[in-house]
C-alpha positions in Angstrom: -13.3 23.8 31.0 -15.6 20.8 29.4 -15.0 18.6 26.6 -18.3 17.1 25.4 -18.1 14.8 22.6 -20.6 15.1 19.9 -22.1 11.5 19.6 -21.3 9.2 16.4 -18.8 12.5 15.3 -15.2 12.8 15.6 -16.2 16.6 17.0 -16.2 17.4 20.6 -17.6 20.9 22.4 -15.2 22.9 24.3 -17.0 24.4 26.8 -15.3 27.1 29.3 -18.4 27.3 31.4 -20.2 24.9 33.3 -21.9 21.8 31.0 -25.2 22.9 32.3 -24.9 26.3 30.6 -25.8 27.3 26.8 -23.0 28.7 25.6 -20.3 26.7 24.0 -17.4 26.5 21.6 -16.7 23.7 18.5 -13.6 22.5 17.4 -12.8 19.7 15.5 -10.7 17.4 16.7 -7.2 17.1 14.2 -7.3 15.4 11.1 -5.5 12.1 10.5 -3.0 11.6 7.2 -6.0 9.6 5.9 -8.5 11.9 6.9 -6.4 14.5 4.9 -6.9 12.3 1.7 -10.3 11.2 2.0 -10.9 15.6 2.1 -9.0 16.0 -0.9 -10.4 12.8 -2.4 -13.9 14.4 -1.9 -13.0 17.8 -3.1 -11.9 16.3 -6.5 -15.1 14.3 -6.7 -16.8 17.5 -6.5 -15.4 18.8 -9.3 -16.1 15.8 -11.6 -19.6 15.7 -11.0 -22.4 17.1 -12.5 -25.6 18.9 -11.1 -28.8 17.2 -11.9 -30.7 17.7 -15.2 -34.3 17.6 -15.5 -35.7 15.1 -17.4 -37.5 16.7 -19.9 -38.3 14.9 -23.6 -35.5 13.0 -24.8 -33.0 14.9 -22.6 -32.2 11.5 -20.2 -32.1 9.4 -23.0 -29.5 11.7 -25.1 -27.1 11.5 -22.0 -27.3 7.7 -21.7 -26.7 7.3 -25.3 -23.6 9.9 -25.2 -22.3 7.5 -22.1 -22.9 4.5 -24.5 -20.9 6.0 -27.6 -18.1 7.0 -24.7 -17.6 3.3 -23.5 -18.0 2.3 -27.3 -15.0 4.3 -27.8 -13.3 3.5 -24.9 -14.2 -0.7 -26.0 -12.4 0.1 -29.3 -9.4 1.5 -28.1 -8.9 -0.9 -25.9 -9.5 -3.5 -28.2 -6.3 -1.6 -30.8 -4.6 -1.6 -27.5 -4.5 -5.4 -26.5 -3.7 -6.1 -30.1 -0.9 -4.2 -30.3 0.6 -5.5 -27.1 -0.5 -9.1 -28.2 1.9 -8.4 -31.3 4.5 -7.1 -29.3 4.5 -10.1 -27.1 4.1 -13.0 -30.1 8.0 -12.5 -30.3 8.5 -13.7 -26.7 6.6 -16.6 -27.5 8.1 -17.4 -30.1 11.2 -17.7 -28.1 9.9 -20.1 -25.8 8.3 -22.4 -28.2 10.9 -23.8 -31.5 7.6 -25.3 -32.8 6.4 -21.6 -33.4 9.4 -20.3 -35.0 8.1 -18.3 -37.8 10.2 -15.4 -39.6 7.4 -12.4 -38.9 9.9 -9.6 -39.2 10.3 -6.9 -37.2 6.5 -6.5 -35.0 7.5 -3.3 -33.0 6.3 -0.6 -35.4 3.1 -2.2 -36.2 2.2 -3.0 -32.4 3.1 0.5 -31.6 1.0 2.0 -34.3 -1.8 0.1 -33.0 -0.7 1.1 -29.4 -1.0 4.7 -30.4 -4.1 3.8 -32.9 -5.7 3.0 -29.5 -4.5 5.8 -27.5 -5.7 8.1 -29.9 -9.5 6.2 -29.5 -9.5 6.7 -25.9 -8.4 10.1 -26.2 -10.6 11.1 -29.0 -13.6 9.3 -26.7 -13.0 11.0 -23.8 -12.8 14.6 -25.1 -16.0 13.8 -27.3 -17.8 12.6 -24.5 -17.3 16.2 -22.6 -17.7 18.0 -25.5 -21.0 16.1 -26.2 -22.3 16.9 -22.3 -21.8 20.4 -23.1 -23.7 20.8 -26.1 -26.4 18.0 -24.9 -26.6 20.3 -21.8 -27.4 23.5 -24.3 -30.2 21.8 -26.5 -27.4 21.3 -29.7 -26.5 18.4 -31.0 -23.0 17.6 -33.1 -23.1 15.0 -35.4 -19.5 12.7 -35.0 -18.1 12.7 -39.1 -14.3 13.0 -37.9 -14.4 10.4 -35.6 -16.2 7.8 -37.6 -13.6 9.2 -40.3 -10.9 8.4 -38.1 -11.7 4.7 -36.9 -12.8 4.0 -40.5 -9.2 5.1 -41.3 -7.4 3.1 -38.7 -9.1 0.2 -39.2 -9.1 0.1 -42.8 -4.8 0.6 -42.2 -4.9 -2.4 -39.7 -7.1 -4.5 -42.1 -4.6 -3.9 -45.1 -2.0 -4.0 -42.8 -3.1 -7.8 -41.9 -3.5 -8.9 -45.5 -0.2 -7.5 -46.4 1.4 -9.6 -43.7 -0.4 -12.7 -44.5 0.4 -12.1 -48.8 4.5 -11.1 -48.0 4.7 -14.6 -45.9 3.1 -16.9 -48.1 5.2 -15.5 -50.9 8.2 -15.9 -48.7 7.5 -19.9 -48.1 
């Protein structure tokens, strides 16, 4: 029995004849605990990605833009997001400077609705994005109304949100 390594492989031939002779067995050698990972690592790249489109009239331009309008979406939740944790944290500030002692009430509920405002952006983003793909991949087109609807919403309720701060404590002084 021969063991011939395959060269620049982790395989090897098992060979129960003589090398010289045609005939011969593969078997790959046993997988390391990383190896393992990098297999299912692959396998779940395979499933995200996409076969490739031909690039027909507009059709490579309509996906870019639907990739643009995902990472606008995904920019704008963020962007609720770090406000909302910004809030959240003013309070610890506050406590470690006296000079910015300032009587802004309780912040949780409107750093956690603009938490969640955010959520919801990167949520909504991501499931318009696929559903987007699909229909781009069809020939049909959806135009976004709920969406816009929705941040228009939210950021008309942070805006007055803000101004109703800013009006209740200059009143209050």
């Amino acid at each position: 029995m021969a063991l011939l390594p395959i060269p620049g492989t982790h395989r090897f031939w098992v060979s129960q004849q003589s090398p010289d002779q045609r005939h011969r067995y593969r078997f790959e050698q046993p997988l390391h605990s990383n190896q393992g990972r990098a297999i299912k690592m692959s396998r779940i790249l395979k499933y995200l990605s996409t076969s490739p489109i031909a690039n027909t009239g507009s059709v490579a331009r309509d996906h870019l833009a639907n990739e643009r309008t995902f990472l606008s979406w995904t920019r704008t939740g963020l962007g609720f997001v770090a406000l909302g944790v910004a809030l959240a944290k003013l309070e610890a500030l506050e406590a470690l400077s006296p000079t910015l002692k300032h009587n802004h009430g309780d912040l949780k509920l409107p750093s956690a609705a603009l938490v969640g405002s955010g959520t919801g952006c990167l949520s909504y983003g991501t499931i318009r994005y696929f559903r987007s793909l699909k229909l781009l991949q069809k020939g049909l087109f959806r135009p976004n109304v709920a969406g816009i609807g929705l941040v228009a919403l939210t950021s008309g309720a942070v805006a007055g949100g803000g101004i109703y701060l800013v009006i209740s404590q200059e009143t209050k002084r």
